[in-house]
DONU-936834 format. One record per residue (C-alpha): residue in one letter; z, y, x. Coordinates in steps of 0.25 Angstrom, whole numbers, plus 5000, padded with zeros to 4 digits. Example, Ala and Ser with C-alpha at 12.3 -4.5 7.8 and 13.67 -1.06 7.14 Angstrom:
2
<node aa="A" Z="5031" Y="4982" X="5049"/>
<node aa="S" Z="5029" Y="4996" X="5055"/>
This chain:
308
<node aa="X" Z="4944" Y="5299" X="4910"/>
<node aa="X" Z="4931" Y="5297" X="4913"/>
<node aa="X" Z="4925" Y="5301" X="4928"/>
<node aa="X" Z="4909" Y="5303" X="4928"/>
<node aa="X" Z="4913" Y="5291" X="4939"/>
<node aa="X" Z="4910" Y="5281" X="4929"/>
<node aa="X" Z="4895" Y="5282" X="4928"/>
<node aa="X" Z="4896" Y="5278" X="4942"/>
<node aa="X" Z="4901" Y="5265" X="4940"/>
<node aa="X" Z="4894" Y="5254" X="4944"/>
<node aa="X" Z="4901" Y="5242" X="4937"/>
<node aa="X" Z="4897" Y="5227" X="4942"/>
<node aa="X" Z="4901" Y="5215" X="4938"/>
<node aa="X" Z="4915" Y="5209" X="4940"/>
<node aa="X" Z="4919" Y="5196" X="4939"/>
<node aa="X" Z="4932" Y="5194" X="4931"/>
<node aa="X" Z="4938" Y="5199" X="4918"/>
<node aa="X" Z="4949" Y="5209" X="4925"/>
<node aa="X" Z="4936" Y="5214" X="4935"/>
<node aa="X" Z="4928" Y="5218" X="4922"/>
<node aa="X" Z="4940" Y="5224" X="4915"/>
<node aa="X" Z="4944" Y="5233" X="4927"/>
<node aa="X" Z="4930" Y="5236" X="4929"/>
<node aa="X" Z="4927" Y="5243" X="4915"/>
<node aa="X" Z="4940" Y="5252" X="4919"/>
<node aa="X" Z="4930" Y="5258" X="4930"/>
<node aa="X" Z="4940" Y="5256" X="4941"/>
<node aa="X" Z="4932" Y="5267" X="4951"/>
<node aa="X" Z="4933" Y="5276" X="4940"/>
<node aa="X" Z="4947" Y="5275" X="4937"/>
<node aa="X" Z="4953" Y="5276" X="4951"/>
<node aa="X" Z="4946" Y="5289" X="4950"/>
<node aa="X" Z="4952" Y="5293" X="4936"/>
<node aa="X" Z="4966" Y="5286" X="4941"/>
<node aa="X" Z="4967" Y="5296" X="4955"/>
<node aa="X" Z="4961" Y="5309" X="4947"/>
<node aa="X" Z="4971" Y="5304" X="4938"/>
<node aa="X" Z="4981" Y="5303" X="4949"/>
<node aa="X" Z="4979" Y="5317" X="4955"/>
<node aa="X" Z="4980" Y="5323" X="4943"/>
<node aa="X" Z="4994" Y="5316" X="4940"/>
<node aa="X" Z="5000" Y="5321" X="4955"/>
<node aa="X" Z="4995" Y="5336" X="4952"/>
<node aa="X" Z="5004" Y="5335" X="4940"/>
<node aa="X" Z="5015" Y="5327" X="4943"/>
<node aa="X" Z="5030" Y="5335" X="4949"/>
<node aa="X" Z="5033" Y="5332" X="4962"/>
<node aa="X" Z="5039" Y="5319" X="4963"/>
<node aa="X" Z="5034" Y="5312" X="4952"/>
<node aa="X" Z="5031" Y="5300" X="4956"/>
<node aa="X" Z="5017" Y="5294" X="4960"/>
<node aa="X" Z="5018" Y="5282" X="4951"/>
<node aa="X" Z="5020" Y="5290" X="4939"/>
<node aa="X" Z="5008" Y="5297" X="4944"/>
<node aa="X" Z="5000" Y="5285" X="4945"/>
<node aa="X" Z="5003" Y="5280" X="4932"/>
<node aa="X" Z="4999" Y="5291" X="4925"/>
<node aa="X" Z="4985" Y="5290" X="4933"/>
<node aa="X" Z="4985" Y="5275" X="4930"/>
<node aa="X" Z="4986" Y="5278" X="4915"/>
<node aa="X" Z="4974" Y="5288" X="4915"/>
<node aa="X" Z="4967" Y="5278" X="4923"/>
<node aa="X" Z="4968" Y="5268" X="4913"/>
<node aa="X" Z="4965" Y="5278" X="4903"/>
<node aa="X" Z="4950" Y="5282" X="4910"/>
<node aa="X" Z="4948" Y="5266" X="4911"/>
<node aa="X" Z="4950" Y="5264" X="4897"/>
<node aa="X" Z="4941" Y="5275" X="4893"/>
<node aa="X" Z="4931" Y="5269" X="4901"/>
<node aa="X" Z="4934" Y="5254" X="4896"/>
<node aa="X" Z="4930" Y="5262" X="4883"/>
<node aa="X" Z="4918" Y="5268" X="4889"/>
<node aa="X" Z="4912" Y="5255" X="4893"/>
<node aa="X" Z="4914" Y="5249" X="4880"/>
<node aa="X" Z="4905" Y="5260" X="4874"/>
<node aa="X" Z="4895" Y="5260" X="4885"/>
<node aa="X" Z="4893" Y="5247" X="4886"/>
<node aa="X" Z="4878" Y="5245" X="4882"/>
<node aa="X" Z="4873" Y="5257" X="4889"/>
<node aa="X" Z="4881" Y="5251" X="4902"/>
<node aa="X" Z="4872" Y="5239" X="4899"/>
<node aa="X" Z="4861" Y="5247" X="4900"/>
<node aa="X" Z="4864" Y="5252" X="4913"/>
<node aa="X" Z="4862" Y="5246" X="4926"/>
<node aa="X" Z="4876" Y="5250" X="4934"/>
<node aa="X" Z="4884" Y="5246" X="4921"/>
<node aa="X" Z="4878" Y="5234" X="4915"/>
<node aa="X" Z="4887" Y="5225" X="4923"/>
<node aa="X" Z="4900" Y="5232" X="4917"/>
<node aa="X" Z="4909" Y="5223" X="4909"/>
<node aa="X" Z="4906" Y="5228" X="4895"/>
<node aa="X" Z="4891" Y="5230" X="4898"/>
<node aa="X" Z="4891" Y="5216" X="4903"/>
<node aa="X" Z="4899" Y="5210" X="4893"/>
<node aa="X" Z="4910" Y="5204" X="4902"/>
<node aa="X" Z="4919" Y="5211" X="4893"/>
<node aa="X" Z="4918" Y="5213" X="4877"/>
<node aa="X" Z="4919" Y="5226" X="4872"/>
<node aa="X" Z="4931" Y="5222" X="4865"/>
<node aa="X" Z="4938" Y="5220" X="4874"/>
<node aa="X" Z="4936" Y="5232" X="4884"/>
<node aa="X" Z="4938" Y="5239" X="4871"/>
<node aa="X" Z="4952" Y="5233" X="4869"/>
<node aa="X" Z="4954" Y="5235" X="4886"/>
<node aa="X" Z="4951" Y="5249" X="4884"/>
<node aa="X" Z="4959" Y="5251" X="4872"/>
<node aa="X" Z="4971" Y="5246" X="4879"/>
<node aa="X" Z="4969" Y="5255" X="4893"/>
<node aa="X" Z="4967" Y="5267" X="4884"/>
<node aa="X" Z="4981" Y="5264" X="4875"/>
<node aa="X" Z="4990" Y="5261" X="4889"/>
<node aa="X" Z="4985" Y="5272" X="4897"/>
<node aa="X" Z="4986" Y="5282" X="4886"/>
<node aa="X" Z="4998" Y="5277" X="4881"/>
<node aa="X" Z="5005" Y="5278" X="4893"/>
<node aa="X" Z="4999" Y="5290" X="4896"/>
<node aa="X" Z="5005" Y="5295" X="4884"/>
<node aa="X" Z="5020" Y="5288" X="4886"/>
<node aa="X" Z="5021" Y="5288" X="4901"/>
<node aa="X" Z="5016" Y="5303" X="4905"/>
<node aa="X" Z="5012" Y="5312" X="4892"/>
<node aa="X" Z="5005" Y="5315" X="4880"/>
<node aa="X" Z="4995" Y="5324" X="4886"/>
<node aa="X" Z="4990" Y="5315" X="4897"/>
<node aa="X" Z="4988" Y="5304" X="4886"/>
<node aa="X" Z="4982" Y="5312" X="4877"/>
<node aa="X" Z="4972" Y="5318" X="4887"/>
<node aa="X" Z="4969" Y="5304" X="4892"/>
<node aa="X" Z="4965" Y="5301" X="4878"/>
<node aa="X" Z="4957" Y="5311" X="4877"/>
<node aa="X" Z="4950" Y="5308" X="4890"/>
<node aa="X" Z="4947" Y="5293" X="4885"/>
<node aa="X" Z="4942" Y="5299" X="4871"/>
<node aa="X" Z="4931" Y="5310" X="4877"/>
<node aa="X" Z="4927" Y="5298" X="4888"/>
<node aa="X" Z="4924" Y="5286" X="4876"/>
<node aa="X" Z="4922" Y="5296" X="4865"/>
<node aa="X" Z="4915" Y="5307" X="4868"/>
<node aa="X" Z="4908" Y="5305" X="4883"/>
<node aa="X" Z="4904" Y="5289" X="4883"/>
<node aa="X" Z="4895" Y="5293" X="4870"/>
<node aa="X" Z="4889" Y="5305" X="4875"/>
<node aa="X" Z="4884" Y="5300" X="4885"/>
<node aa="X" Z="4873" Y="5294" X="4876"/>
<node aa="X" Z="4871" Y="5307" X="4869"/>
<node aa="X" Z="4871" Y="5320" X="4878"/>
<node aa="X" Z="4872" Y="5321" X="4897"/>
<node aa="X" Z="4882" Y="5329" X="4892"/>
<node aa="X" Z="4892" Y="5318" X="4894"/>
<node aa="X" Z="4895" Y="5321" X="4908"/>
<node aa="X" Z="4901" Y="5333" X="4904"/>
<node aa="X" Z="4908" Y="5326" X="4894"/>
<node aa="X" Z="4912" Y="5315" X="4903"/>
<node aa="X" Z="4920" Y="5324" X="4915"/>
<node aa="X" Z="4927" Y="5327" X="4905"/>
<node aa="X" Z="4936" Y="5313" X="4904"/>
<node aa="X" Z="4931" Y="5311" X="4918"/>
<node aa="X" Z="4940" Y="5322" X="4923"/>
<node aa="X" Z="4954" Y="5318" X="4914"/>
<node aa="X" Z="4960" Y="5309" X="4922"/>
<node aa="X" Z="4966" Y="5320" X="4934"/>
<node aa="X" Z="4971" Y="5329" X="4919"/>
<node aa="X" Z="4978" Y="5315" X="4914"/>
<node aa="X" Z="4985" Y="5314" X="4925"/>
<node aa="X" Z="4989" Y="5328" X="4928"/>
<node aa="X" Z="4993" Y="5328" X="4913"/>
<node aa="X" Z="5001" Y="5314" X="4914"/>
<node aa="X" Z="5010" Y="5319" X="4923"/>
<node aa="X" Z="5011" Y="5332" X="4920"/>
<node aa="X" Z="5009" Y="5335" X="4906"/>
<node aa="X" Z="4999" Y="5346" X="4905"/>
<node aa="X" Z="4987" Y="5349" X="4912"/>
<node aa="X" Z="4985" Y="5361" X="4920"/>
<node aa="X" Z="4982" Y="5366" X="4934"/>
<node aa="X" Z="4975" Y="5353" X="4942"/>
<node aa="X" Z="4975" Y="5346" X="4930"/>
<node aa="X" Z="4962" Y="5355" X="4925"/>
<node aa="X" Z="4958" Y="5356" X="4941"/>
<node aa="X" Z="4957" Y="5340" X="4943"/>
<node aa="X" Z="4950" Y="5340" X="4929"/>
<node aa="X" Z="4940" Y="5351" X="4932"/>
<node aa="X" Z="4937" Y="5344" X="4946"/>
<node aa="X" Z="4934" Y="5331" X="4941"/>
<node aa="X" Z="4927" Y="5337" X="4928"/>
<node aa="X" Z="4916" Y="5345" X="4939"/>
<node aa="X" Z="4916" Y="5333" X="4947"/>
<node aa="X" Z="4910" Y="5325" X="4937"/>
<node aa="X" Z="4898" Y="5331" X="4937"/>
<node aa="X" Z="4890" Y="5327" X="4951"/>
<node aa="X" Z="4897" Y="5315" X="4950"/>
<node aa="X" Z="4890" Y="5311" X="4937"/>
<node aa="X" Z="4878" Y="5317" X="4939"/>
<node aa="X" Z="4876" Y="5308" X="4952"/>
<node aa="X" Z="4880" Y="5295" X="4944"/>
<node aa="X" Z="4872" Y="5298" X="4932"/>
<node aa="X" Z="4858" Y="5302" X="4942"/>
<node aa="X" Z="4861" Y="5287" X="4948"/>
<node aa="X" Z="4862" Y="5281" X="4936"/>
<node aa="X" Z="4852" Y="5289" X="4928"/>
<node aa="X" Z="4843" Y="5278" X="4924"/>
<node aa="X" Z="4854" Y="5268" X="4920"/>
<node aa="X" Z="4859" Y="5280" X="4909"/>
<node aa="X" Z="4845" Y="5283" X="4904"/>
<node aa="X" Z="4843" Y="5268" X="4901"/>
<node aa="X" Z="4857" Y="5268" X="4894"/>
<node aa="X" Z="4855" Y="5279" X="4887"/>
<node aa="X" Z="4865" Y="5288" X="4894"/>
<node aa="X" Z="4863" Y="5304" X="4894"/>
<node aa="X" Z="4866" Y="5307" X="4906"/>
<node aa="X" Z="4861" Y="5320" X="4915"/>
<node aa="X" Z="4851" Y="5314" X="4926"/>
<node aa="X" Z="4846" Y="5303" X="4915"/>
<node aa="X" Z="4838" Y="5314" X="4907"/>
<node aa="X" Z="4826" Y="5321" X="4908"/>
<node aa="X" Z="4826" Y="5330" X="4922"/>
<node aa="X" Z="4840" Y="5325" X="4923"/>
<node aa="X" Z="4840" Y="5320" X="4937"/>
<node aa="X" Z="4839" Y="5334" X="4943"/>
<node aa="X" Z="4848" Y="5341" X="4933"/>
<node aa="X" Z="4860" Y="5331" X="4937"/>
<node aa="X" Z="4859" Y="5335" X="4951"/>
<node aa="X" Z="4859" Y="5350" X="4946"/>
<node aa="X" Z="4870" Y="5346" X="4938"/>
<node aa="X" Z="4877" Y="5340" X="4950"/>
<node aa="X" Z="4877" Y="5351" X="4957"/>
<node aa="X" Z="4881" Y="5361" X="4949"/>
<node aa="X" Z="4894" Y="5355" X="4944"/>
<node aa="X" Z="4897" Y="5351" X="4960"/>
<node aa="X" Z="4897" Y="5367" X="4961"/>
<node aa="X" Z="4907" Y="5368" X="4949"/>
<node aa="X" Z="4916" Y="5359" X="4955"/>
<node aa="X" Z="4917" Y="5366" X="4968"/>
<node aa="X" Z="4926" Y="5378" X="4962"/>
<node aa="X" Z="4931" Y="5370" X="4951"/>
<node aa="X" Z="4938" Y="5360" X="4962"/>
<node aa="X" Z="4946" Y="5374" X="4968"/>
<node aa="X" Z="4952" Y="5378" X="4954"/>
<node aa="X" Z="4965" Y="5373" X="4959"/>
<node aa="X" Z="4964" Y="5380" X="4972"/>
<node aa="X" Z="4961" Y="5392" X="4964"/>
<node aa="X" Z="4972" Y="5390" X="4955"/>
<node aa="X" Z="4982" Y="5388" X="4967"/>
<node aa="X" Z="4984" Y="5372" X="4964"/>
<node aa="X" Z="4977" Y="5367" X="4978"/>
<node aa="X" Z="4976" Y="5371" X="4992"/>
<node aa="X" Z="4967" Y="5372" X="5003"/>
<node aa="X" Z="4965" Y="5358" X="5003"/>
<node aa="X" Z="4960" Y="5355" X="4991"/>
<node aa="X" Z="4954" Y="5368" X="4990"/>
<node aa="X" Z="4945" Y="5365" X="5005"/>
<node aa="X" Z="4943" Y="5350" X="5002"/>
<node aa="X" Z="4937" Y="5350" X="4986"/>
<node aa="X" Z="4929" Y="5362" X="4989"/>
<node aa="X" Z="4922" Y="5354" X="5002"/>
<node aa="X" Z="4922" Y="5342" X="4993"/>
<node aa="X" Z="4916" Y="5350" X="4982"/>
<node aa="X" Z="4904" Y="5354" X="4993"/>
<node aa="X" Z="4900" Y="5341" X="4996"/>
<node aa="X" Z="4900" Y="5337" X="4982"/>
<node aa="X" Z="4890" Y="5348" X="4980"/>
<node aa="X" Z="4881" Y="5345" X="4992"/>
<node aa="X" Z="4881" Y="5330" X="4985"/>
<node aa="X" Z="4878" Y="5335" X="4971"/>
<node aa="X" Z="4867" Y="5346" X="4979"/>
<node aa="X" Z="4860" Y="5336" X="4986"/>
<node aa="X" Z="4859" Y="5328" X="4973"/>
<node aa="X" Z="4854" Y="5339" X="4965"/>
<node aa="X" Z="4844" Y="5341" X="4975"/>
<node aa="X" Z="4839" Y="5329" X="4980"/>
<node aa="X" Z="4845" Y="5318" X="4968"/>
<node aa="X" Z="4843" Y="5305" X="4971"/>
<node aa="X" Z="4851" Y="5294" X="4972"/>
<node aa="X" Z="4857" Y="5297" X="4985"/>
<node aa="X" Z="4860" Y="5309" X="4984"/>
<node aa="X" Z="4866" Y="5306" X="4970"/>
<node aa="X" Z="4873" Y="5294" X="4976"/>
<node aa="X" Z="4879" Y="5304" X="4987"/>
<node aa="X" Z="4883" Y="5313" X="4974"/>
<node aa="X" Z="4891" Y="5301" X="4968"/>
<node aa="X" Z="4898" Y="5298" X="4983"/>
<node aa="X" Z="4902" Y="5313" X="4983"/>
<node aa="X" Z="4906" Y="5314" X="4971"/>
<node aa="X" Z="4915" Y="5301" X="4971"/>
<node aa="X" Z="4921" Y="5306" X="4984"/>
<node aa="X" Z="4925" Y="5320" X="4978"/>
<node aa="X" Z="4934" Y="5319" X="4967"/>
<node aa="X" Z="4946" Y="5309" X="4974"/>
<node aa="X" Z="4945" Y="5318" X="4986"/>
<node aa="X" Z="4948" Y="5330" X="4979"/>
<node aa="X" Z="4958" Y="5322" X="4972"/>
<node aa="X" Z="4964" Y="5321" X="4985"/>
<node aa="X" Z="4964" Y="5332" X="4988"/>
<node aa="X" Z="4972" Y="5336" X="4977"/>
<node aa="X" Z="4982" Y="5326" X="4983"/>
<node aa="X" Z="4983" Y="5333" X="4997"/>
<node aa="X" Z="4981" Y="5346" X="4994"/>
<node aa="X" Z="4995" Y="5353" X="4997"/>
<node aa="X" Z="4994" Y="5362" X="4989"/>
<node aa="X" Z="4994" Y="5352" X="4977"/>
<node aa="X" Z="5008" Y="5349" X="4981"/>
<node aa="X" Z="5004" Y="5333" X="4976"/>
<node aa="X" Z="5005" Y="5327" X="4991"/>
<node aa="X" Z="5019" Y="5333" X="4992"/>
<node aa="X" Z="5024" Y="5331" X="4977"/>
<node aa="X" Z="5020" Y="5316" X="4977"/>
<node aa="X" Z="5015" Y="5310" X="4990"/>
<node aa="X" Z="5026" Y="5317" X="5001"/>
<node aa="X" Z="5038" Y="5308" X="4996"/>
């Protein structure tokens, strides 16, 4: 349940107990993981469900992602020390014992899988599960190991739109592999343009990361670009497969084209505005396809949910 936006996270100081608690669920991450959540859940949902039941189940898989990263934190903790944008986060900067984000995140995990579980379906529980584990398990330590961790790492970071299409529909089929696909690509220039800004503060942790190694500052650029080509036909599959219309179909490829031209002028020119422009970009893309999604006649979700 992880989104690549979470190496971008520049966590300050907060005065206060509940401040620091809320800030290791990563709020900025998780209104992106709750809406992608929320997209996915309306794509599913039959006409005339209602749009609290909607939200719930995108609450639940919020809660989930925040847990997995609660966890994350935990396990990070002395390489954020390390690193100049996280060294103020609560773990790192022991405002809050590991003990006791442990217990926190326990907690988040048991309520919103649980009730992911008993309030939608087994599927969308089991899936978010299987999201938390590959995030903690499998990606947070390979990020010490191999750069192949961002490849890794899209893959929880794209979940949260097939939780939701699976919590309300139970299965996952048509946008529910479209939305994960999207954010999957997506991913990749995002990253690479976080990970080029913070390349000093990852080598001095320790962290493999793509522009941190040898030559690697003009390979993320290259890499960058490429996978802003990918997304471009990956983001019509569903006007391909008949699932959207002209208006998602016109406005994701324009999108798609300015995210390329970002992700071309860092490649060519990367520095740290032109990586800085990538990151705007790339922040900018994802909920406005998202919403597109949503006004997209063709989607049928604007009349089924919002035309009551």
């Amino acid at each position: 349940m992880k989104t690549t936006l979470d190496e971008a996270t520049d966590v300050r100081e907060q005065p206060g107990v509940l401040a620091d608690y809320l800030t290791l669920l990563k709020l900025r991450i998780a209104s992106f993981v709750g809406f992608s959540a929320f997209v996915g859940g309306l794509l599913a949902a039959p006409a005339g469900t209602s749009l609290v039941r909607v939200a719930e189940a995108s609450l639940w898989v919020t809660l989930a992602a925040g847990a997995a990263s609660v966890f994350n934190q935990v396990l990070e903790r002395d390489t954020d020390r390390m690193m100049d944008r996280t060294r103020g986060r609560p773990l790192p900067a022991g405002r809050i014992a590991p003990r006791d984000a442990l217990f926190y995140a326990a907690i988040l995990a048991l309520v919103s899988i649980g009730a992911l579980g008993w309030r939608f379906n087994v599927l969308a529980a089991a899936l978010s599960l299987a999201t938390m584990f590959s995030y903690v398990a499998v990606y947070t330590p390979l990020k010490r190991l191999s750069t192949l961790n961002t490849v890794v790492g899209a893959v929880p970071g794209a979940a949260p739109p097939l939780i939701g299409y699976a919590a309300l529909s139970g299965d996952v089929r048509g946008w529910a592999w479209a939305l994960f696909a999207i954010v999957f690509v997506w991913q990749f220039p995002h990253f690479m343009a976080i990970a080029w800004l913070y390349r000093a503060d990852y080598a001095r942790a320790g962290m493999r990361m793509l522009p941190s190694a040898v030559g690697g500052e003009r390979i993320a650029g290259k890499a960058a670009i490429l996978y802003s080509l990918v997304l471009l036909p990956v983001s019509l599959i569903p006007a391909v497969h008949g699932d959207a219309g002209v208006v998602f179909c016109a406005g994701t490829f324009v999108l798609g084209l300015i995210y390329m031209l970002a992700s071309l002028w860092f490649a060519l020119r990367p520095d740290r505005a032109t990586a800085r422009t990538l990151l705007f970009v790339s922040l900018i893309y994802l909920p406005l396809v998202l919403g597109l999604v949503l006004v997209d006649p063709a989607t049928g979700v604007a009349h089924a949910h919002f035309s009551r």
